[in-house]
C-alpha positions as CSV (number, residue, x, y, z in Angstrom):
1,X,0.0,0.0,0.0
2,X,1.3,3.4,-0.3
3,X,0.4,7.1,-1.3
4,X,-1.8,6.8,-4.5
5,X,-2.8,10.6,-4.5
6,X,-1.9,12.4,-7.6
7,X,-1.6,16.1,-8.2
8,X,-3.8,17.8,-9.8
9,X,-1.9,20.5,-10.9
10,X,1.4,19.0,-11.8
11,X,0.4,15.3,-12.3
12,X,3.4,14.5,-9.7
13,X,2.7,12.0,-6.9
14,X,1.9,13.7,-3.5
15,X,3.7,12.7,0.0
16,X,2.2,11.5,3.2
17,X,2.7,14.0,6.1
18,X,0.2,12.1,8.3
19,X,-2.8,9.5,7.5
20,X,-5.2,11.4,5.6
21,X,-2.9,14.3,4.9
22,X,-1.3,14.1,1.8
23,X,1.5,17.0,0.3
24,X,2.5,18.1,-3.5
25,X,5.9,20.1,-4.2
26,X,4.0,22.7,-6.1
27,X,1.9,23.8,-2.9
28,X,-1.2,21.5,-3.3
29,X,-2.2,19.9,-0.8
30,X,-5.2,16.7,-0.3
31,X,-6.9,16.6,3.1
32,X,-9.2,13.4,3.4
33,X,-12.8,15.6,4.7
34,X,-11.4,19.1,2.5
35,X,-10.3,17.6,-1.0
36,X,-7.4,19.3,-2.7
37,X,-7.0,22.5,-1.5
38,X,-3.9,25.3,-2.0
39,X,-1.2,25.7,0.8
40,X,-0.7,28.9,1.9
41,X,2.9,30.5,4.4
42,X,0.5,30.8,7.4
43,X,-0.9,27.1,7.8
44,X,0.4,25.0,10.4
45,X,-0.4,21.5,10.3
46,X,-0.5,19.1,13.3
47,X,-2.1,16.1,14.5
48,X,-4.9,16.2,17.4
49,X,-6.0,13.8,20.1
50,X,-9.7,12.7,20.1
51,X,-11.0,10.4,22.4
52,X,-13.8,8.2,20.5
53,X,-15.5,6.1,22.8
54,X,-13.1,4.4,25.2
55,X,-10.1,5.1,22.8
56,X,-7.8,8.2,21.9
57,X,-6.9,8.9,18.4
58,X,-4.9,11.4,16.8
59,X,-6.4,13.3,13.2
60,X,-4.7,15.6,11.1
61,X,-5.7,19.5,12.0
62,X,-4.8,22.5,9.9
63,X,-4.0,25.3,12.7
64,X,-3.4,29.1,11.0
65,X,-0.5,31.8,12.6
């Protein structure tokens, strides 16, 4: 298995940063509930702890400066 995503603006394929977060060099970036969307200087992206039911899991955020 592996990171299928492709770009959509350069046709390169995009890198994992975290599970459902995916990044391009050109700036695009794929977010599994947002799409493809463009990066801009002031995001900041982290993971976050949830607790669902009786476990804790961690899900891609996007925080801004």
């Amino acid at each position: 298995m592996g990171s299928n995503k492709i770009c959509i603006n350069c046709g390169r394929k995009m890198k994992q940063q975290f599970i459902g977060l995916h990044h391009c060099e050109c700036g695009i970036s794929w977010k599994k509930d947002i799409g493809y969307f463009e990066r801009t200087p002031d995001m900041i992206f982290a993971l976050e702890r949830k607790v669902v039911g009786k476990k804790t899991k961690q899900v891609p955020v996007i925080r801004y400066k």
